[in-house]
ZAZAVO-907884 format. One record per residue (C-alpha): residue number from 1; residue in three letters; x, y, z. Coordinates in nm, 2 decimals, m for minus. Each point is the difference from the previous one (the first is absolute). Layout:
ZAZAVO-907884
PT   seq   type        u        v        w
PT   NUM    ALA        X        Y        Z
...
***
This chain:
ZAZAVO-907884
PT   seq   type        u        v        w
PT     1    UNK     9.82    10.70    20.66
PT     2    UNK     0.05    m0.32     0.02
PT     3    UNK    m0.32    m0.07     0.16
PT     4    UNK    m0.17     0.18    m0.31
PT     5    UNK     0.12    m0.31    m0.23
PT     6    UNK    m0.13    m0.28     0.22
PT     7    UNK    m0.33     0.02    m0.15
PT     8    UNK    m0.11    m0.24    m0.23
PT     9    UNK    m0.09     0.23    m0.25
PT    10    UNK     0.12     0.02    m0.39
PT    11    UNK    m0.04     0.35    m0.01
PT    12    UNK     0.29     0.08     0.24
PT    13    UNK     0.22    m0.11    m0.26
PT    14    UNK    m0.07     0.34    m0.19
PT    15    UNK     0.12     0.17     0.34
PT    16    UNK     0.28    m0.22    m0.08
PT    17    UNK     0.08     0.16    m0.34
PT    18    UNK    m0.08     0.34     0.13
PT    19    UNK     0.28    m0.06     0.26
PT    20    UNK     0.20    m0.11    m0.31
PT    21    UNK    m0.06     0.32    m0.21
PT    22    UNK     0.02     0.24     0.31
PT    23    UNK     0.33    m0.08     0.11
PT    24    UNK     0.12    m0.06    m0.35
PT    25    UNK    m0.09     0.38    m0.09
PT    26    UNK     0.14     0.13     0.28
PT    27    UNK     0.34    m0.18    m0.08
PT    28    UNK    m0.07     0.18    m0.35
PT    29    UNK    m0.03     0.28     0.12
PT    30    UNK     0.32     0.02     0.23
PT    31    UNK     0.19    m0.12    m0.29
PT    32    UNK     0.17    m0.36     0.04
PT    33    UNK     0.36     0.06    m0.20
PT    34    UNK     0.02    m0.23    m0.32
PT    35    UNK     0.21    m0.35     0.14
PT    36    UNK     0.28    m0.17    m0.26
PT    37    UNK    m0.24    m0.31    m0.07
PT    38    UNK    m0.32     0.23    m0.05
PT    39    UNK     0.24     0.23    m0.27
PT    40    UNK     0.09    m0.34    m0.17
PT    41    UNK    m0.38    m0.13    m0.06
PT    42    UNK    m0.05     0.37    m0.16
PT    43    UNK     0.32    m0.05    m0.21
PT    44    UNK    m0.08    m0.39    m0.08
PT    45    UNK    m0.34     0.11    m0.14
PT    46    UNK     0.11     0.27    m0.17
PT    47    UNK     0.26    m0.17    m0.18
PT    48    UNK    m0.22    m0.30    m0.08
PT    49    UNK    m0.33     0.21    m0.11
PT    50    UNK     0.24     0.12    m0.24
PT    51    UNK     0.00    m0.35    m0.23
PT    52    UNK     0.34    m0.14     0.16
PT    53    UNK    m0.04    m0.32     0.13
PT    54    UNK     0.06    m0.17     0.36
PT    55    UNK     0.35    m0.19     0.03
PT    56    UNK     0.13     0.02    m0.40
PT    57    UNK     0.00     0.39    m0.02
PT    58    UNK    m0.03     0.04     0.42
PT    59    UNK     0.34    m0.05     0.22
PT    60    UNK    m0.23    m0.07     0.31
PT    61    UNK    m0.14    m0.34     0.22
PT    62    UNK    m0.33     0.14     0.12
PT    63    UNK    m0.26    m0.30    m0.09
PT    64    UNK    m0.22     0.01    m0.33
PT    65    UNK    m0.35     0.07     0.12
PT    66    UNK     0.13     0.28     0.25
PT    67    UNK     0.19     0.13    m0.34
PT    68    UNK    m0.29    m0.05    m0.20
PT    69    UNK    m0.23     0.16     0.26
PT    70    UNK     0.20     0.35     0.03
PT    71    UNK     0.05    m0.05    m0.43
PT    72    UNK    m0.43     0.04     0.01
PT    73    UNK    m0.03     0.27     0.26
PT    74    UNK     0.26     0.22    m0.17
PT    75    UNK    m0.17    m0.08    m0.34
PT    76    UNK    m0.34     0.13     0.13
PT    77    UNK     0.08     0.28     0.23
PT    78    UNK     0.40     0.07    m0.03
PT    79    UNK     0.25     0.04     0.26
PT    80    UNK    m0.22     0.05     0.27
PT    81    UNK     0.04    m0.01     0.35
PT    82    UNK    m0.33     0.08     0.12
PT    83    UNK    m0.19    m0.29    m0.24
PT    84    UNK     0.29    m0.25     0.20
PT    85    UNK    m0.12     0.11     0.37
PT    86    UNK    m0.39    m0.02    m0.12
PT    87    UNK     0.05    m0.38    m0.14
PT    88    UNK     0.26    m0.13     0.28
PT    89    UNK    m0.30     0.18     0.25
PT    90    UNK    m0.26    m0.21    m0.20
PT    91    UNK     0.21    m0.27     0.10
PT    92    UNK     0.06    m0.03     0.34
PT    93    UNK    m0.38     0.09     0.06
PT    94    UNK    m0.03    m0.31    m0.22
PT    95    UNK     0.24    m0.20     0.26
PT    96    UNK    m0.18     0.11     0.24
PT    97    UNK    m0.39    m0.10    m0.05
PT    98    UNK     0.16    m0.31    m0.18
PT    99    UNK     0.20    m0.08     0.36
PT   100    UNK    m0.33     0.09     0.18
PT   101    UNK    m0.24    m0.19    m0.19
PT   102    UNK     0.25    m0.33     0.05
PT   103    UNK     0.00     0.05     0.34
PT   104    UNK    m0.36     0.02     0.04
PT   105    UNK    m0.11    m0.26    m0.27
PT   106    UNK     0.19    m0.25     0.20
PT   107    UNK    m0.09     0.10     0.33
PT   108    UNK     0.30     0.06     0.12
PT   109    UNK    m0.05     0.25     0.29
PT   110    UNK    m0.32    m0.10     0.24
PT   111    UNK    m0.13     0.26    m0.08
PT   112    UNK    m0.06     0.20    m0.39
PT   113    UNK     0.15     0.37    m0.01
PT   114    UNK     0.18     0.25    m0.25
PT   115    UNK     0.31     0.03     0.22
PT   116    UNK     0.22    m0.20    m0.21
PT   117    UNK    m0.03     0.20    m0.28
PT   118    UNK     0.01     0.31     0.16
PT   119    UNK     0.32    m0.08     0.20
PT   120    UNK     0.17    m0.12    m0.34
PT   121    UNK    m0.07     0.30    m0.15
PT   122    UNK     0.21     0.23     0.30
PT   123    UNK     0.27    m0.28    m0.01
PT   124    UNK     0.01     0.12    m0.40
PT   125    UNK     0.13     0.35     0.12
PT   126    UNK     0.33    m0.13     0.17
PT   127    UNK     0.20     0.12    m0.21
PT   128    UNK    m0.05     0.22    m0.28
PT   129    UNK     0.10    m0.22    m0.30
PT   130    UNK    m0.30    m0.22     0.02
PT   131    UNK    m0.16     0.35    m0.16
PT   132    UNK     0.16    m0.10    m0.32
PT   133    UNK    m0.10    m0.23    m0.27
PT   134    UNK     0.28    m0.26     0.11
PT   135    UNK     0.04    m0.36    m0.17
PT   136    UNK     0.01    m0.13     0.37
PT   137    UNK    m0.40     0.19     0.07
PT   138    UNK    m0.11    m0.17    m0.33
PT   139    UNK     0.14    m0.34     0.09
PT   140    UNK    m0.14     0.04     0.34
PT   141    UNK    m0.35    m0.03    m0.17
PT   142    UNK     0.02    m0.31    m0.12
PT   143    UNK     0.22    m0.13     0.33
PT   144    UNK    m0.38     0.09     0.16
PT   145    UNK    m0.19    m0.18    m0.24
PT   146    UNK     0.22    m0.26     0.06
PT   147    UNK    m0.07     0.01     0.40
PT   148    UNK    m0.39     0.01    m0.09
PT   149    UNK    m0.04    m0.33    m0.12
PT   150    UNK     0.30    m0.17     0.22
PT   151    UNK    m0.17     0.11     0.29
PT   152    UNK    m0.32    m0.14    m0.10
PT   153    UNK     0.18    m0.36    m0.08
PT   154    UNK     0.11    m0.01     0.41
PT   155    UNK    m0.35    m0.14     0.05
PT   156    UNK     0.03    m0.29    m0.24
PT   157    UNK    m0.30     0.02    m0.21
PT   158    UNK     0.10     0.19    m0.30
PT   159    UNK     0.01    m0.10    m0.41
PT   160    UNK     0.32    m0.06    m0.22
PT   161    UNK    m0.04     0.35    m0.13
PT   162    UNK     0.10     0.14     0.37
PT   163    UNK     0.30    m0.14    m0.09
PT   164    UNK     0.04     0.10    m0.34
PT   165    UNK    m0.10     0.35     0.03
PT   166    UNK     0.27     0.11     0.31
PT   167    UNK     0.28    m0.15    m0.20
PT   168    UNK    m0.09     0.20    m0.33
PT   169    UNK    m0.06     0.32     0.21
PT   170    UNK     0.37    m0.04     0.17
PT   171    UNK     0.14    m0.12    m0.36
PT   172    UNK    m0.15     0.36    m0.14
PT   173    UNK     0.11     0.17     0.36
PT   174    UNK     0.42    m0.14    m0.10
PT   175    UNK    m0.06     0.18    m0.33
PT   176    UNK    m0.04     0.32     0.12
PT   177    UNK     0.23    m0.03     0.26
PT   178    UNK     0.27    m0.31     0.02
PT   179    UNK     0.04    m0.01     0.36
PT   180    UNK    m0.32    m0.08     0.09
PT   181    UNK     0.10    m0.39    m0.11
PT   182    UNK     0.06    m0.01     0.38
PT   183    UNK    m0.43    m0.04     0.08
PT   184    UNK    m0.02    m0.28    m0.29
PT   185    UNK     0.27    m0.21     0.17
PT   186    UNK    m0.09     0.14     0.36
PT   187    UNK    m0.40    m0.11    m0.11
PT   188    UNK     0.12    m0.34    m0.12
PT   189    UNK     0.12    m0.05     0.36
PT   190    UNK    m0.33     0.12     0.14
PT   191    UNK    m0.21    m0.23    m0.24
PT   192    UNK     0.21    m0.32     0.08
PT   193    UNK     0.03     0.07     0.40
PT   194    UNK    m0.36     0.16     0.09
PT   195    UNK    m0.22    m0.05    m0.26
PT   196    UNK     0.12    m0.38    m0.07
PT   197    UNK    m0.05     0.03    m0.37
PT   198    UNK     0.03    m0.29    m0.25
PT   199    UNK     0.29    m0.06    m0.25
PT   200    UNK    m0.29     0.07    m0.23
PT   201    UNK    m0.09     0.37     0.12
PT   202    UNK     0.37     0.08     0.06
PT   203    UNK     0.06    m0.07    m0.37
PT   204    UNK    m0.36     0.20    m0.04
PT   205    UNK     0.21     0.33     0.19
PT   206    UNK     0.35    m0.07    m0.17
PT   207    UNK    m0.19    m0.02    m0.37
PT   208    UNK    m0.20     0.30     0.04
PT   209    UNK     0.34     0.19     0.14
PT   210    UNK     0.19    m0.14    m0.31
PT   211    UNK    m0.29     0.07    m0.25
PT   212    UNK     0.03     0.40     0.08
PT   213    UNK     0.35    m0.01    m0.11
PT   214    UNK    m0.04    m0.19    m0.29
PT   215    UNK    m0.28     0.25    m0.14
PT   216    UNK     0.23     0.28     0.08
PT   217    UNK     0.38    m0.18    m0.19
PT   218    UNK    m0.25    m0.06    m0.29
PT   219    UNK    m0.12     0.34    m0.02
PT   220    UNK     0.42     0.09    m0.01
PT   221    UNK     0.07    m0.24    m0.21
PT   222    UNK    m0.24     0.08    m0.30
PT   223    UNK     0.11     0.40     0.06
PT   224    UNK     0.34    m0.04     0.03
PT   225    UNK     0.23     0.07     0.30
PT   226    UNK    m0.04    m0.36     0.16
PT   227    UNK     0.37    m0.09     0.04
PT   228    UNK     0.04     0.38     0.17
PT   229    UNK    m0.25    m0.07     0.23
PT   230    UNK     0.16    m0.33     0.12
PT   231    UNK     0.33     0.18     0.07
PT   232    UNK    m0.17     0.32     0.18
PT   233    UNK    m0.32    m0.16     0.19
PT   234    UNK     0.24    m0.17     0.23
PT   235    UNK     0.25     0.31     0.07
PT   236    UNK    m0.26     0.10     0.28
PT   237    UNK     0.06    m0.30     0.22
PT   238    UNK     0.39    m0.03    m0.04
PT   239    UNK     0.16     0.37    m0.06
PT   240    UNK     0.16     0.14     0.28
PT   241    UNK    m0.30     0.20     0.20
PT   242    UNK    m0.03     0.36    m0.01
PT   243    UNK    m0.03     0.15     0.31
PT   244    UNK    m0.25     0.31    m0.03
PT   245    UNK    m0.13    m0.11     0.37
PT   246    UNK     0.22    m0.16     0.28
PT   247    UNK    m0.19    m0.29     0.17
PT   248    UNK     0.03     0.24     0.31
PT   249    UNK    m0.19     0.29    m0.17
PT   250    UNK    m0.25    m0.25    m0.06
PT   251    UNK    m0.10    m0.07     0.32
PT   252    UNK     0.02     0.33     0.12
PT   253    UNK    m0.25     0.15    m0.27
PT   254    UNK    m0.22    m0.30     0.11
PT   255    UNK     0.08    m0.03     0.39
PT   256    UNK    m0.34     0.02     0.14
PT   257    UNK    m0.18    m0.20    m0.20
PT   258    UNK     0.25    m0.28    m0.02
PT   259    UNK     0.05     0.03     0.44
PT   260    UNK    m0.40    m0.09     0.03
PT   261    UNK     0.04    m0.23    m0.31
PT   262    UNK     0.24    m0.19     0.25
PT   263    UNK    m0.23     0.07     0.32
PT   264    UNK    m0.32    m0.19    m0.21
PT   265    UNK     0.28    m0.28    m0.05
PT   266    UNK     0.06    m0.02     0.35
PT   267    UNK    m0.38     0.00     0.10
PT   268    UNK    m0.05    m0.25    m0.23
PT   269    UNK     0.24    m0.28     0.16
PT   270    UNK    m0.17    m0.25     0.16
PT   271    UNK    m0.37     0.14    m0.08
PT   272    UNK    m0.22    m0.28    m0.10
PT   273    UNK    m0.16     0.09    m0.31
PT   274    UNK    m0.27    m0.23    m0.19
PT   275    UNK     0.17    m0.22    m0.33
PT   276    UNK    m0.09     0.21    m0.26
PT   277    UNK     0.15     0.32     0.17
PT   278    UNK     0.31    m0.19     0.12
PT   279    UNK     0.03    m0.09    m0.36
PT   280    UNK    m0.03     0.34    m0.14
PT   281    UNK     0.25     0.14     0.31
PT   282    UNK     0.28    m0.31    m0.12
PT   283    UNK    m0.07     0.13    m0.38
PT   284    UNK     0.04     0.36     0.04
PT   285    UNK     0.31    m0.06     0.19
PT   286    UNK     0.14    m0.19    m0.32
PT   287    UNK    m0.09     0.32    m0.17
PT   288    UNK     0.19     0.22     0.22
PT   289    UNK     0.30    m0.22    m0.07
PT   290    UNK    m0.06     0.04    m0.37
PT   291    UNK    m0.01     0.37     0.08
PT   292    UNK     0.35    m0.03     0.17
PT   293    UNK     0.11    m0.22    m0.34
PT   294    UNK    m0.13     0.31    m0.20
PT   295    UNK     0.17     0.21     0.20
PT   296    UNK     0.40    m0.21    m0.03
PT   297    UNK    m0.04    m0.06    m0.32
PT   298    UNK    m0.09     0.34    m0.22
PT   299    UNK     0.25     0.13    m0.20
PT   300    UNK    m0.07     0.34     0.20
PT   301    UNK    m0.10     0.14     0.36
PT   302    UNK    m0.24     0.28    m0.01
PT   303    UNK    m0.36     0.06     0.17
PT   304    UNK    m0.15    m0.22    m0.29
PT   305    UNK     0.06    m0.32     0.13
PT   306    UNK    m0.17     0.05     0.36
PT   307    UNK    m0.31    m0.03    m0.21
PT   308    UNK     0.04    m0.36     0.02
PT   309    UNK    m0.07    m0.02     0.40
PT   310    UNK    m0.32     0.22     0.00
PT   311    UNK    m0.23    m0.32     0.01
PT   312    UNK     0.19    m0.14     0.27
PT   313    UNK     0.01     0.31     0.23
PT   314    UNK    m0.38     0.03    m0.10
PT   315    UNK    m0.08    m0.34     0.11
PT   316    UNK     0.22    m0.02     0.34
PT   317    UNK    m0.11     0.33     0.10
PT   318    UNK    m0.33    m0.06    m0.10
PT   319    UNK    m0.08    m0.30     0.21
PT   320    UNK     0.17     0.20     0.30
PT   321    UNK    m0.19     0.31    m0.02
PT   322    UNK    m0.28    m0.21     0.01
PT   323    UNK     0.10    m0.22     0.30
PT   324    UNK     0.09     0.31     0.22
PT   325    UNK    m0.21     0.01     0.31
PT   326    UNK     0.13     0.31     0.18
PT   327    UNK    m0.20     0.29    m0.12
PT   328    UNK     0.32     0.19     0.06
PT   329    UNK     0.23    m0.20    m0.21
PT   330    UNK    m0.31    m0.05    m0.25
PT   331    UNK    m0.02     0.39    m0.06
PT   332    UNK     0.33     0.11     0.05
PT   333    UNK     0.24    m0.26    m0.25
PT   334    UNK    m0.18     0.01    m0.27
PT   335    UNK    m0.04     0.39     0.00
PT   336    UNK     0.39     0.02     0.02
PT   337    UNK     0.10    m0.28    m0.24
PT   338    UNK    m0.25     0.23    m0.26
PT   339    UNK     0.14     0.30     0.10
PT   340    UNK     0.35    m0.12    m0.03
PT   341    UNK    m0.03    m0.21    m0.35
PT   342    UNK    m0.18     0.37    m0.17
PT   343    UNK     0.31     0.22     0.18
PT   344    UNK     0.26    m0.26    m0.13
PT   345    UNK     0.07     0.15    m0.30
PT   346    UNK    m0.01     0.37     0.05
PT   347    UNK     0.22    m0.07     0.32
PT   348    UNK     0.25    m0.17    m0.23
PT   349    UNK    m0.01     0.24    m0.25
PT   350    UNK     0.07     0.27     0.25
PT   351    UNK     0.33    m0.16     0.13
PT   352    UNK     0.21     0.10    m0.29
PT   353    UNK     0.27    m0.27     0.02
PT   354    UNK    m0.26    m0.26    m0.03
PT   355    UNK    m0.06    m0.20    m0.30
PT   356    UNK     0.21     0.27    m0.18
PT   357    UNK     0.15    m0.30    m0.25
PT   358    UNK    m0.39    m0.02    m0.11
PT   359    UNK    m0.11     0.35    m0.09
PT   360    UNK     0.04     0.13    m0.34
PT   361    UNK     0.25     0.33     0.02
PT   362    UNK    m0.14     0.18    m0.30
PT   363    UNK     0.24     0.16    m0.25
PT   364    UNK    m0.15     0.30    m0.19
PT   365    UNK     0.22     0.05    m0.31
PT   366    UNK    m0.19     0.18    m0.20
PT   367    UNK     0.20    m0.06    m0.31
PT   368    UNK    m0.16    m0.36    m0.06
PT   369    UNK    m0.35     0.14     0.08
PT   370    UNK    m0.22    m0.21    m0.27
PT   371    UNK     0.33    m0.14    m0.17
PT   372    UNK     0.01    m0.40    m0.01
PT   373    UNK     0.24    m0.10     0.23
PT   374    UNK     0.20    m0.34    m0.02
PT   375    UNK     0.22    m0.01     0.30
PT   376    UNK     0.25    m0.31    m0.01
PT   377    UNK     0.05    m0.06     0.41
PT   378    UNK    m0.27    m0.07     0.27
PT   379    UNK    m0.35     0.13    m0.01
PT   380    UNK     0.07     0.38     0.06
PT   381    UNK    m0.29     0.27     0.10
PT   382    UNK     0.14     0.21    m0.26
PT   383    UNK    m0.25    m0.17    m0.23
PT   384    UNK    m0.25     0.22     0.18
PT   385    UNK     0.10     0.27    m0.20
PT   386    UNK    m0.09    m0.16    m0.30
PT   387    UNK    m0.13    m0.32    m0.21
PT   388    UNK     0.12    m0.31     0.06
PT   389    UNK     0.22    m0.13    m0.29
PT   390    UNK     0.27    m0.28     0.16
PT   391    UNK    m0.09    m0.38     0.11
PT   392    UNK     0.25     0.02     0.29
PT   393    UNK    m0.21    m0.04     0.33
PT   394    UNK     0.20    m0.31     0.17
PT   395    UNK     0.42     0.08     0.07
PT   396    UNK     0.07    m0.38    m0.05
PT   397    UNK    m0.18    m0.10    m0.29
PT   398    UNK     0.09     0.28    m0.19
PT   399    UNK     0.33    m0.06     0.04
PT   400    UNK    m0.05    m0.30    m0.09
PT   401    UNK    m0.20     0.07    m0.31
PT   402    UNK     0.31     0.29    m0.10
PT   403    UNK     0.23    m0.33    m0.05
PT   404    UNK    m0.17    m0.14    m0.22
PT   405    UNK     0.12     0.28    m0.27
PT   406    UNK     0.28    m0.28    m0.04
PT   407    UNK    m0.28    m0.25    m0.15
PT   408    UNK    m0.12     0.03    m0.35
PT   409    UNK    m0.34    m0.12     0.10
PT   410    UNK    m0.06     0.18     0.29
PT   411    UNK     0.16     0.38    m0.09
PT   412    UNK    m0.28     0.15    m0.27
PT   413    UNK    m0.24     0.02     0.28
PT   414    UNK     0.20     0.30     0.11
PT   415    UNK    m0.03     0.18    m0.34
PT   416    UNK    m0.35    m0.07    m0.05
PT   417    UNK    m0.08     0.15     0.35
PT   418    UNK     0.20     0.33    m0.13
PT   419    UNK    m0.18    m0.01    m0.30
PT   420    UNK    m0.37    m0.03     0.15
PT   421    UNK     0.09     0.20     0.31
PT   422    UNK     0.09     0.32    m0.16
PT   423    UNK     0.21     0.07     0.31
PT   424    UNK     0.11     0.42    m0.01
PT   425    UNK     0.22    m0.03     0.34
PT   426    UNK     0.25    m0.25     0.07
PT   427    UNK     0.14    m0.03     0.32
PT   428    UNK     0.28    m0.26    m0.01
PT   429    UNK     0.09    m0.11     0.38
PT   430    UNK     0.13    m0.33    m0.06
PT   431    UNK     0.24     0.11    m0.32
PT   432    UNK    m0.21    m0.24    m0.24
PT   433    UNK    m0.04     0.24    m0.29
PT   434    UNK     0.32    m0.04    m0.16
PT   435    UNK    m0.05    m0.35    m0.03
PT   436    UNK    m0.31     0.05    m0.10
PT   437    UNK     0.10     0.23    m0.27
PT   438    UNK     0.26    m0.22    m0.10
PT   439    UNK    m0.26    m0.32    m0.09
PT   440    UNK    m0.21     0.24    m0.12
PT   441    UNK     0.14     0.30    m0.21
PT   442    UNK    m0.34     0.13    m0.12
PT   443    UNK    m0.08     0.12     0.34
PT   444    UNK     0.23     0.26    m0.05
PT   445    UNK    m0.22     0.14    m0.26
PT   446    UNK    m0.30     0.01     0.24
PT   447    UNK    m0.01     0.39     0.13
PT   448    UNK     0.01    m0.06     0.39
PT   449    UNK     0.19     0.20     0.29
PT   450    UNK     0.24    m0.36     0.15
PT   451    UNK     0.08     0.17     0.36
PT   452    UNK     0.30    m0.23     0.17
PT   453    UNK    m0.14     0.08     0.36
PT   454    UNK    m0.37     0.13     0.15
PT   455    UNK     0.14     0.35     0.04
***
């Protein structure tokens, strides 16, 4: 199979999106259950489609253009799982000619082939929650574009705007996902240490990084909900993590690929390589610490955030597959690392106490079916049932936002949320509604079922 992508041909990049779409469908078909994260980007556009804005009149940290992104999608097509797994599919095929045409355009491997891209699209299987419509598969995009012109800076000759142009891409990559801040400082690294940039382009990178989030607290601040945002954008890099993965899990859902990730390591000490692969071998290492960054610092551990390593695995194994001379080991690695990454999730899936903290238990309670639900506690599936009508989707800034019924200033965002959420269930599990009552007496007026538990 392999073998089939070394061709120098354009054209196998629409074997490469057939690949894509096959194993996609059949993953479809099967039925992949709905993950916590995935039920939150429903919920998040949902709530947002419905006129409430991001931070002021949302308890939640997920960044603005990931928010505004799910906002749009739920606008056009509603709460829609199957539009999600379409765009995030149009997205890693994206990634993956983008990766492809990088490597190529900057002759990278001796020789020009499609394997890149279809080895990054089989890594993109690993674990089913790369299927979703995650903030970490949209910031990924950008990461990539990012990568593009890097890479071609490692041979010195490049214009001010290939400096410009990677640091706006990772600016817009932080906003949809905060984490991601690791590849602009890992990137700096990389342009100070192997490309040997001047004080001048490094203030080119840092300026178009800054400029990104500068559009983005202007936008907030003309709409409202700026001084939200700077107390909720941060909660994803310093809450306490939320362990829907263990670290183990991790690397057992991706074993095989990770074991020959390290094997093309291995191979790779000691080989001499000419400058402008050596380069591009000492950069995408630098990305796969970025990766590991990622990984330490998110507010959350879930399948998502392996998205972040899928250049680097393609890259490594890439230049591996390629350098294998026993027709043995040629055939017979890559047919098992493919065979492996496709099986990964069904296998997991089939192990019933695996990844159990990620899979959505759905409650059927068919006495909210089509009520509006506001449910004061953590994101619950029991908004499945119904329309979403609560801004809770984060434990700790909701909290958070419940104490500030003790501020004049702050408190009337709860009533106007009541008022414009027309909620018909409330399901109290953090005992908030009494105090909520108290500040606000009209809300007793409002004709709503207030439940004290989510039975």
């Amino acid at each position: 199979m392999i073998r089939f992508f070394r061709i120098n041909d354009p054209y196998r990049l629409v074997f490469v999106l057939i690949a894509l779409v096959a194993i996609r469908v059949t993953y479809g078909l099967i039925g992949l259950p709905l993950s916590i994260p995935e039920l939150k980007f429903l919920l998040l556009g949902e709530w947002l489609g419905g006129g409430f804005s991001m931070y002021s009149e949302t308890f939640d940290y997920t960044a603005p253009l990931s928010a505004w992104t799910y906002k749009i999608i739920d606008f056009l097509f509603g709460r829609s799982r199957t539009v999600h797994w379409l765009i995030s599919g149009a997205l890693v095929f994206f990634q993956a000619a983008m990766f492809n045409r990088t490597l190529l355009r900057n002759k990278v491997f001796s020789e020009s082939n499609y394997v890149a891209a279809f080895l990054y699209i089989i890594f993109s299987i690993a674990t089913f929650d790369y299927f979703s419509l995650s903030p970490q598969l949209m910031s990924l995009t950008f990461v990539v574009v990012s990568i593009d012109h890097l890479i071609r800076k490692m041979d010195n000759v490049a214009g001010d705007e290939l400096f410009l142009f990677p640091g706006f891409s990772l600016g817009i990559a932080g906003l949809f996902y905060l984490p991601s801040v690791a590849f602009f400082l890992v990137f700096l690294v990389a342009l100070i240490l192997i490309a040997r940039a001047s004080i001048r382009r490094l203030m080119l990178f840092i300026y178009g990084w800054s400029s990104a989030y500068l559009i983005v607290i202007f936008l907030l601040y003309i709409n409202g909900g700026l001084e939200e945002f700077a107390s909720a954008y941060f909660v994803e890099i310093v809450r306490d993590k939320i362990f829907y993965l263990s670290y183990f899990e991790l690397l057992q859902w991706t074993v095989i690929p990770s074991f020959i990730f390290v094997m093309a390591l291995f191979a790779m000490l000691g080989k001499r390589e000419g400058s402008l692969h050596a380069k591009t071998q000492q950069f995408m290492m630098l990305v796969f610490l970025a990766s590991i960054g990622v990984l330490l610092i998110s507010g959350t551990l879930s399948g998502t955030e392996l998205v972040f390593f899928i250049p680097v695995f393609t890259f490594f194994i890439t230049t591996y597959f390629l350098s294998i001379k026993r027709r043995f080991w040629r055939w017979i690695l890559p047919h098992v690392m493919i065979a492996g990454s496709i099986a990964a999730p069904y296998m997991g899936l089939k192990n019933d106490s695996f990844a159990k903290e990620l899979i959505v238990e759905e409650v059927v309670d068919l006495s909210m079916k089509d009520q509006r639900i506001l449910i004061i506690g953590p994101l619950s599936p029991l908004y499945l049932n119904g329309q979403m009508a609560g801004p809770f989707f984060d434990d700790a800034i909701g909290r958070q936002r419940l104490e500030d019924l003790d501020y004049y200033l702050k408190a009337p965002v709860f009533l106007e949320i009541f008022r414009r959420a027309e909620p018909n269930v409330v399901i109290d599990q953090w005992g908030a509604m009494e105090k909520i009552k108290h500040r606000f007496p009209e809300i007793e007026e409002m004709k709503m079922e207030i439940r004290t538990s989510n039975n």
